[in-house]
N, C-alpha and C positions, 0 to 999 in steps of 0.2 A: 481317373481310374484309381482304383484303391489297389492299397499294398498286399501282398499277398504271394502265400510259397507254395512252388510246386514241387510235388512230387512223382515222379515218374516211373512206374513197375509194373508189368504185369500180374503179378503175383502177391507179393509183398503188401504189407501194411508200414506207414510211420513207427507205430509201435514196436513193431519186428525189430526194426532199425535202431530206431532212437529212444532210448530208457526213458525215465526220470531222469536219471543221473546226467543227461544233458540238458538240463534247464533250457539253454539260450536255445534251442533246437523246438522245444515245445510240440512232440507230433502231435498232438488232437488240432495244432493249426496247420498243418501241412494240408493242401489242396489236389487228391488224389489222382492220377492218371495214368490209363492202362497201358495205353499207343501212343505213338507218337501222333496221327489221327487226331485223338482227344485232347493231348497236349497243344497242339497247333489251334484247335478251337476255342480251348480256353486262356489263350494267348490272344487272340483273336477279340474275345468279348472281353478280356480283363486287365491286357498289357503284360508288359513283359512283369515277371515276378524278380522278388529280391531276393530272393534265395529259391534256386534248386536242390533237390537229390535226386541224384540218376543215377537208374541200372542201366545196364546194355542191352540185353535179351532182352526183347517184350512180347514174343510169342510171332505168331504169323498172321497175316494180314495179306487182303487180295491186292494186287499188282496193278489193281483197272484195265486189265486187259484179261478179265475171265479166269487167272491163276492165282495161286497164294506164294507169297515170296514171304522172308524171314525180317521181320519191323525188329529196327534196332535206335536207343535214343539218337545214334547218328543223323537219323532222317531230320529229325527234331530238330537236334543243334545246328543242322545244317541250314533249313530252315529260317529260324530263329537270329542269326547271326546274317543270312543271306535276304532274306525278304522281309522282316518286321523291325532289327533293329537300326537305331534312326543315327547311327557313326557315333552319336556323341558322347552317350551315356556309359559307363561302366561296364564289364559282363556284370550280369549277376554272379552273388557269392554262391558258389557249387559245393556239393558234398558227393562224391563218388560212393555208393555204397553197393554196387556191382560185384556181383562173385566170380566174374570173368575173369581172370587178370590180364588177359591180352586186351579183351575191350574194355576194362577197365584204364591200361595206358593209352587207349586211341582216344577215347573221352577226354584224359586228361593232354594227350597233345593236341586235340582240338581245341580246347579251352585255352593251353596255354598263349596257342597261335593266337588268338583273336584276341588275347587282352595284348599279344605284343602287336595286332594292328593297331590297336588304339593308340598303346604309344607312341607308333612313329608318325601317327596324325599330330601329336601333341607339340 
């Protein structure tokens, strides 16, 4: 599987986000996704990526039970950290760029959590 960064928003672009003026960041390479849905697929066909950016909000999305319920990166990270990744490897490096600020700190207490699983595996 090759390297490769995702980006997570319903809305948004890289470019919104990330200037020139962060080089190391480069958005014309970031790998676009609207849901968490799409995220999980292209995790799915490409492996987990080395860098994310996530927002919180990514619009609504149906429930599989005939309703539309409210998709938030949550689903994803949950996801991601619960069924694809393999214990051993690193989180990937994240960038928060969420205009939430509550889901913005739940993002980041997730993340934080799971890179301290790792360490007490270590």
């Amino acid at each position: 599987m090759t390297s490769w960064q995702l980006y997570l928003d319903d809305i948004r672009n890289p470019e919104q986000t990330y200037t020139n003026e962060v080089r190391e960041l480069r958005p014309r390479e970031w790998t676009v996704a609207r849901s968490s849905e799409e995220a999980i697929k292209l995790v799915k066909e490409r492996g987990i990526p080395v860098r994310l950016s996530l927002d919180h909000d990514l619009g609504m999305c149906s429930n599989g039970k005939g309703g539309i319920t409210t998709d938030t990166v949550m689903t994803f990270l949950k996801w991601l950290a619960n069924e694809y990744w393999d214990g051993i490897q690193d989180v990937p490096w994240y960038a928060i760029h969420s205009s939430n600020p509550v889901g913005a700190k739940n993002i980041q207490a997730f993340m934080d959590s799971w890179a301290k699983s790792i360490e007490m595996k270590a």
